[in-house]
LUMLO-900577 format. One line per field, with one value per residue (C-alpha): residue in one letter; x, y, z; residue number from 1. Coordinates in pm, whole numbers. Example, Ala and Ser with C-alpha at 12.3 -4.5 7.8 and 13.67 -1.06 7.14 Angstrom:
res a,s
u 1230,1367
v -450,-106
w 780,714
n 1,2
end
This chain:
res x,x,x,x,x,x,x,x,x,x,x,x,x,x,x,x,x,x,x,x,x,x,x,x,x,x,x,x,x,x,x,x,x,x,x,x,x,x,x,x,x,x,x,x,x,x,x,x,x,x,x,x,x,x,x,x,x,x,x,x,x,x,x,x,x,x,x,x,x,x,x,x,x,x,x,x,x,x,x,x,x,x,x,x,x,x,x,x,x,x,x,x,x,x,x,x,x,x,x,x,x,x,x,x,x,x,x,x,x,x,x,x,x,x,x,x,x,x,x,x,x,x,x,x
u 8756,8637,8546,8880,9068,8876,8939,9344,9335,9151,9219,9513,9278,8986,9231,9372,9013,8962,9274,9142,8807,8945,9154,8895,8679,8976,9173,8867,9143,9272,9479,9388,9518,9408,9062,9093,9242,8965,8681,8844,8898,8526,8409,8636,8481,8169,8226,8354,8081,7860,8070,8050,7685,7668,7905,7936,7584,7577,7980,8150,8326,7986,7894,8238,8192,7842,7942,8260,8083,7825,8074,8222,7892,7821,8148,8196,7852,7776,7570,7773,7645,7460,7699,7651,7864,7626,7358,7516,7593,7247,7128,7397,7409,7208,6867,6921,7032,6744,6546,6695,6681,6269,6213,6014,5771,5795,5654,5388,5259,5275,5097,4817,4768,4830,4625,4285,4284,4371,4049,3827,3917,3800,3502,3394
v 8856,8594,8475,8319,8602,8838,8650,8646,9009,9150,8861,9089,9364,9113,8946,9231,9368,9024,9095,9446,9329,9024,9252,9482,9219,9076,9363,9600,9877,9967,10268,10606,10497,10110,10271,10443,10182,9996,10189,10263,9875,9849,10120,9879,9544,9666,9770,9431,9299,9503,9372,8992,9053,9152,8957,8602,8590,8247,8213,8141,8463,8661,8450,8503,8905,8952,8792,8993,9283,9212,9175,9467,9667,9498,9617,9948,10039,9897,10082,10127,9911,10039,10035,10051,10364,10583,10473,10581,10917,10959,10943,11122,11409,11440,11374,11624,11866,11846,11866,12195,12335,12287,12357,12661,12452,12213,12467,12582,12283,12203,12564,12501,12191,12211,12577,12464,12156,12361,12598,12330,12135,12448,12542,12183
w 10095,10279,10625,10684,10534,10736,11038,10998,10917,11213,11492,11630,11748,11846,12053,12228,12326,12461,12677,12754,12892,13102,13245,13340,13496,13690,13839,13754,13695,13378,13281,13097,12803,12803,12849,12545,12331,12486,12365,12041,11963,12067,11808,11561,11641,11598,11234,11218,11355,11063,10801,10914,10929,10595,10429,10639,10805,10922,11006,11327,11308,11351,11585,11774,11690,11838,12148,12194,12140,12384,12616,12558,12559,12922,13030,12910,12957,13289,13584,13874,14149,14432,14710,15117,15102,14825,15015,15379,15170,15049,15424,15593,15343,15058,15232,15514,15227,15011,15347,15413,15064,15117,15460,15442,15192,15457,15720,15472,15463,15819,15912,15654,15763,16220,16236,16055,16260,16599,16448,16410,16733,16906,16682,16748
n 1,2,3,4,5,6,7,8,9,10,11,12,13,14,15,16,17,18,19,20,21,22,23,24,25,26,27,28,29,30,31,32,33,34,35,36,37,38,39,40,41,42,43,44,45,46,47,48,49,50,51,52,53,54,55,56,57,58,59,60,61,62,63,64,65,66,67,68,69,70,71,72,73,74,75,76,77,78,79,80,81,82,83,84,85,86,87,88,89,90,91,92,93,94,95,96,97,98,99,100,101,102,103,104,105,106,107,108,109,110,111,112,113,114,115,116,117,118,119,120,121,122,123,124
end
C-alpha cells in the first residue's frame, strides 16, 4: 500500500474526527455518544499515525496525522480551566471544611504555643 492508497482508505474517519473536534471547540458540547465515537476515532488515528510513521516517514499524510492527533490529544485531554466559581467554592466551602476537620490540631497548636509565652511573660 502506499501513501496515497492509505490516504483514500482512511480519509473518511480522519475527516469525521476533524468534524468531531471543531465541534467540540465551537459549541464545546458534544453528545454521549459523539464523545465516544470521538475517543474511539482518536485511538484509530493514532494507529494510523504509527503506521504512516513507519511506512511513509517523510509524507504529507504523517505530517497531516501527527497534527490531528495533537489536536485531538489537546482536546480530549485538556485540564479544566480554573474558573471564578471553583475558586469562590474553594473559599466558601472547602476551606472552612478542612478548617473544621483540623480544629482541635489547630487548638493544640495554639495552647502549646499562647501558655509558654503567658509562662514566660510572667517568669520574666
Amino acid at each position: 500500500m502506499n501513501a496515497e492508497q492509505f490516504y483514500r482508505s482512511r480519509q473518511a474517519d480522519w475527516q469525521q474526527l476533524t468534524v468531531l473536534l471543531d465541534k467540540s471547540q465551537q459549541m464545546n458540547r458534544l453528545s454521549p455518544a459523539e464523545v465516544q465515537q470521538m475517543g474511539q476515532l482518536y485511538r484509530s488515528v493514532t494507529s494510523d499515525l504509527a503506521l504512516a510513521q513507519r511506512e511513509f516517514p517523510r509524507h504529507q499524510v504523517t505530517t497531516f496525522l501527527n497534527q490531528l492527533v495533537a489536536r485531538g490529544h489537546a482536546t480530549i485531554y485538556q485540564g479544566e480551566p480554573l474558573a471564578v466559581r471553583r475558586l469562590k467554592h474553594y473559599f466558601l466551602v472547602g476551606l472552612p471544611s478542612t478548617f473544621r476537620e483540623s480544629l482541635p490540631f489547630f487548638l493544640t497548636a495554639v495552647f502549646l504555643v499562647v501558655v509558654p509565652a503567658i509562662i514566660a511573660g510572667f517568669l520574666t
